[in-house]
N, C-alpha and C positions, 0 to 999 in steps of 0.2 A: 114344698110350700114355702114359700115369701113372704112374711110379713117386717113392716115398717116398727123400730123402736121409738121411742117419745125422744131420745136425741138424735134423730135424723140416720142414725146406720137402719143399713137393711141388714136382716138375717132368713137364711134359710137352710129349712131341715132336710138332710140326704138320710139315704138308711146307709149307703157305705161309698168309701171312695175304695179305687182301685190302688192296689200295691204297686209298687215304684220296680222296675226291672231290677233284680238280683243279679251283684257284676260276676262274673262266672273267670274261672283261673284262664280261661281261653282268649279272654277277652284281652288279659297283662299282656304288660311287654316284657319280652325279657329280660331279666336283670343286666345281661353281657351286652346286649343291643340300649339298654338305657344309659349305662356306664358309656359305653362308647362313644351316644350323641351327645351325655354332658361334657366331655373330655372335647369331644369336634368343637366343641361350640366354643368355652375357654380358651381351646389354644386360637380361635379364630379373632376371639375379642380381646386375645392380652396382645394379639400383632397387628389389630389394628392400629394403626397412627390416626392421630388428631387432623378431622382434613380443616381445612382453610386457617392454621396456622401460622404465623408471621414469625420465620427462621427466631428471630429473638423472643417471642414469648415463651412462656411455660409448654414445652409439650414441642415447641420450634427447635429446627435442628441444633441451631447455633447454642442456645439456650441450652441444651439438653447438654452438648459437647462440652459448656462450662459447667454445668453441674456434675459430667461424667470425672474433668479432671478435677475438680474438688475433692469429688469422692477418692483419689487418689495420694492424696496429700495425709497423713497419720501424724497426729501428736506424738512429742516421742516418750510421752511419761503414759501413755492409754494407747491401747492397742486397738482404736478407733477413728474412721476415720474424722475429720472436723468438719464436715457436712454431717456423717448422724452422730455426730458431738453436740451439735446442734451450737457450733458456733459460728455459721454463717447464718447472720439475719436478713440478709436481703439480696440479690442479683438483679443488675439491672441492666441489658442491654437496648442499645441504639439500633434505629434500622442502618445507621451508619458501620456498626461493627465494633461502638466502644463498648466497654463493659466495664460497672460501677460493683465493686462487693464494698460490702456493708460486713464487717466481722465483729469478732471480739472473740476475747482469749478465756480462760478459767481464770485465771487472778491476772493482775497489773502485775504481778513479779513472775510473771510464769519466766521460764529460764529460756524460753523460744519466742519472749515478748518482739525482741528485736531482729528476729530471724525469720520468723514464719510468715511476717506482711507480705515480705520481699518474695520470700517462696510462693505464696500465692500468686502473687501479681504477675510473677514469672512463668507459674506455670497455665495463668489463664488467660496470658497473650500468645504462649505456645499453640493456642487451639486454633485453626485452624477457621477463616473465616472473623478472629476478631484483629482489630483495627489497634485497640488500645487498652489497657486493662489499668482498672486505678484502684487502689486498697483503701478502707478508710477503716479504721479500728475505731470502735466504740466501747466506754465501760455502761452506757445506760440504756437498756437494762442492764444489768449485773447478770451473769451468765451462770445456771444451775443447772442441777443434772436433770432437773423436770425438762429440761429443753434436749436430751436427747431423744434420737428415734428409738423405739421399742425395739430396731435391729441393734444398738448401740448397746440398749437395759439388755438385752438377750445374752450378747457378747460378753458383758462385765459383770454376769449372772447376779443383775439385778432385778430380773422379774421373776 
């Protein structure tokens, strides 16, 4: 039966609703077959590439090539490298092939103040694809350990 409330809903009385299908163990997937398609699926989306990337942006070969030898460059007082030092603040490549870093050091007197620009800029004309590599040191911001990567806090058993 259906009757009308004084605010406008309707209500109506059933004697019972039917129960909902009970999931039955026949119905699961296997655990070995679930493992397997979430593992398919990961290795499929961490080898995806970025499509319609431009060589220099984030995620673009070039770009990615200057970030790889970054990552190869180590402070020699931390045993990290100065990408997840978190002392590079910025990359900037040209569809030309120049490429701009933006750095800074842990102090103004660090003992590699006068040595590590050069190494940089050295080794990020090495890559293959750039044109021209220029250093610019920066003290502002002032550079703290909040600015390394969690792989960096891992390393230096900071986390």
């Amino acid at each position: 039966m259906s009757a009308m409330t004084g605010d406008g809903f309707r209500t109506e009385e059933v004697d019972g609703v039917p129960s909902p299908p009970k999931a039955r163990v026949d119905d699961a997937e296997a655990p070995g077959s679930k493992l397997e398609r979430k593992r398919d699926y990961l290795e499929g989306f961490l080898a995806e590439k970025p499509q319609g990337v431009a060589a220099g942006e984030p995620g673009g070969a070039l770009y990615e090539g200057v970030i790889a030898s970054l990552r190869e460059i180590y402070d020699p007082e931390i045993p990290v490298n100065i990408y997840d030092l978190g002392l590079i603040y910025g990359v900037d490549v040209t569809d030309d092939g120049d490429v701009a870093v933006t750095m800074t050091l842990t102090t103004p007197h660090c003992p590699v103040a006068e040595s590590l620009p050069g190494e940089v800029e050295l080794r990020v004309a090495a890559v293959p694809g750039v044109r021209d590599a220029e250093v610019s040191v920066v003290w502002d911001p002032p550079w703290d350990p909040a600015k390394m990567s969690d792989e960096a806090r891992l390393e230096l058993g900071m986390l």
